[in-house]
C-alpha atoms as a printed R data frame, in Angstrom:
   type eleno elety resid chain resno      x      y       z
1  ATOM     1    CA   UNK     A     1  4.466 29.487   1.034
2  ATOM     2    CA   UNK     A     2  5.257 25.926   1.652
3  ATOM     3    CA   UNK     A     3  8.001 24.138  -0.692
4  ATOM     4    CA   UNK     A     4  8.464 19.971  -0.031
5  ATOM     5    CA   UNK     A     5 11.818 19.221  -0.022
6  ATOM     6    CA   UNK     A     6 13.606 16.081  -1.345
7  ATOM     7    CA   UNK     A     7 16.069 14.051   1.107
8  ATOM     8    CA   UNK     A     8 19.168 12.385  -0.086
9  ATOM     9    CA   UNK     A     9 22.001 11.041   1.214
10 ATOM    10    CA   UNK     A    10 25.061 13.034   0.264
11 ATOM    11    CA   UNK     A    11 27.403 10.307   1.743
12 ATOM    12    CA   UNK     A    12 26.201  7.311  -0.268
13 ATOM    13    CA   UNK     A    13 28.967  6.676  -2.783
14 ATOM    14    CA   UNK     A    14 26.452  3.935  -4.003
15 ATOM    15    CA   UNK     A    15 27.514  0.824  -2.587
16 ATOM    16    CA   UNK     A    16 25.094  0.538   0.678
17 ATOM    17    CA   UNK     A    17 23.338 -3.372   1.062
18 ATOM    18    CA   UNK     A    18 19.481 -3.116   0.038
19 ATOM    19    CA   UNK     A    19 19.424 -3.481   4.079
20 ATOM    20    CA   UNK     A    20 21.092 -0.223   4.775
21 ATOM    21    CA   UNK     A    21 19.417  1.629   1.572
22 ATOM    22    CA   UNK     A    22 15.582  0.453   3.071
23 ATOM    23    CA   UNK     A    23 17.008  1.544   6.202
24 ATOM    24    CA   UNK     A    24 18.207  5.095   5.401
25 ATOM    25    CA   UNK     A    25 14.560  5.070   3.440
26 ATOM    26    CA   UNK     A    26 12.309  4.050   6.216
27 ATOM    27    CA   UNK     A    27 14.105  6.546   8.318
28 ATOM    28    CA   UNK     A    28 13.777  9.547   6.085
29 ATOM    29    CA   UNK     A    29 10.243  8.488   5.452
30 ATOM    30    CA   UNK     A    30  9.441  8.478   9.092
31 ATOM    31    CA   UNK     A    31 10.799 12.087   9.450
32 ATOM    32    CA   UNK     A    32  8.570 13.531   7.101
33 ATOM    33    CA   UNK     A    33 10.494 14.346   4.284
34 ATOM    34    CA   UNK     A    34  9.079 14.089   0.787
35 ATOM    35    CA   UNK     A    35 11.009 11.635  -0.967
36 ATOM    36    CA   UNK     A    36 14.034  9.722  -1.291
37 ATOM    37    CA   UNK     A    37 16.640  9.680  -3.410
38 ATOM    38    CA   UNK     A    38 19.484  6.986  -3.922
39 ATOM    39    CA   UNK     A    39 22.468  6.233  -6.204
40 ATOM    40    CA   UNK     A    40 22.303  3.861  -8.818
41 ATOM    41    CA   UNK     A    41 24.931  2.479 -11.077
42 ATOM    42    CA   UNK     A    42 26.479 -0.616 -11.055
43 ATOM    43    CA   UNK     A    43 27.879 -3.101 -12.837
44 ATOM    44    CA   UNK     A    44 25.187 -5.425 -12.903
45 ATOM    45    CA   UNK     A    45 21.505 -4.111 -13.865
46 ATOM    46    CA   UNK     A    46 19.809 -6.312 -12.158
47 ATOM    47    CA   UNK     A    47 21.301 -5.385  -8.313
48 ATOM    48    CA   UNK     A    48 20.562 -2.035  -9.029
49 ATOM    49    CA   UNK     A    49 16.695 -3.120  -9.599
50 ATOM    50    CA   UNK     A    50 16.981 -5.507  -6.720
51 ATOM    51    CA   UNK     A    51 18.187 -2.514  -4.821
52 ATOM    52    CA   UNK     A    52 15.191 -0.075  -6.367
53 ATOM    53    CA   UNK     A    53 12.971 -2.733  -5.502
54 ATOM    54    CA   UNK     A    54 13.646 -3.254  -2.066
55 ATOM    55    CA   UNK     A    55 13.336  0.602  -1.230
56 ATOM    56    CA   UNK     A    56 10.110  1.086  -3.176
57 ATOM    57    CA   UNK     A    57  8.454 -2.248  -0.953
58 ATOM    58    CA   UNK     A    58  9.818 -0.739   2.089
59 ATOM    59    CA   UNK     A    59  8.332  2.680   1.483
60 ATOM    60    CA   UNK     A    60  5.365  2.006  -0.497
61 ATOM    61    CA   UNK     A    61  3.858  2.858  -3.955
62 ATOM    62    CA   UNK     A    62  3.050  5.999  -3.327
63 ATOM    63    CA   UNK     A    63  6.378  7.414  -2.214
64 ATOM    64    CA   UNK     A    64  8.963  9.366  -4.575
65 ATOM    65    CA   UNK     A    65 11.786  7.768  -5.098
66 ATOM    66    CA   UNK     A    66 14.629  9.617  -7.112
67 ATOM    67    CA   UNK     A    67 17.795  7.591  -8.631
């Protein structure tokens, strides 16, 4: 029986750059994991969809992202 796992970054306390988040993304992509996931939270609303954003164009559409 095969079961995809998820990645995620345990470390992230949510406050890694859109650079380091695509980054972290790219890399877990490349391994062969099934999906990403990544902290969201802050104050403003619309850095946490700049930072969404930036990690779904770096991975592509068809790539799970969990937040």
């Amino acid at each position: 029986m095969r079961i995809d796992l998820h990645a995620h970054s345990s470390v992230s306390d949510g406050t890694d750059s859109p650079a380091e988040l695509v980054a972290n993304a790219r890399s877990i992509r490349q391994e062969g994991f099934a999906g990403f996931k990544m902290k969201i939270g802050k104050p403003d609303l619309a850095e946490d969809v700049d930072r969404v954003a930036a990690v779904r164009e770096a991975v592509g559409p068809g790539y799970p992202i969990m937040v």
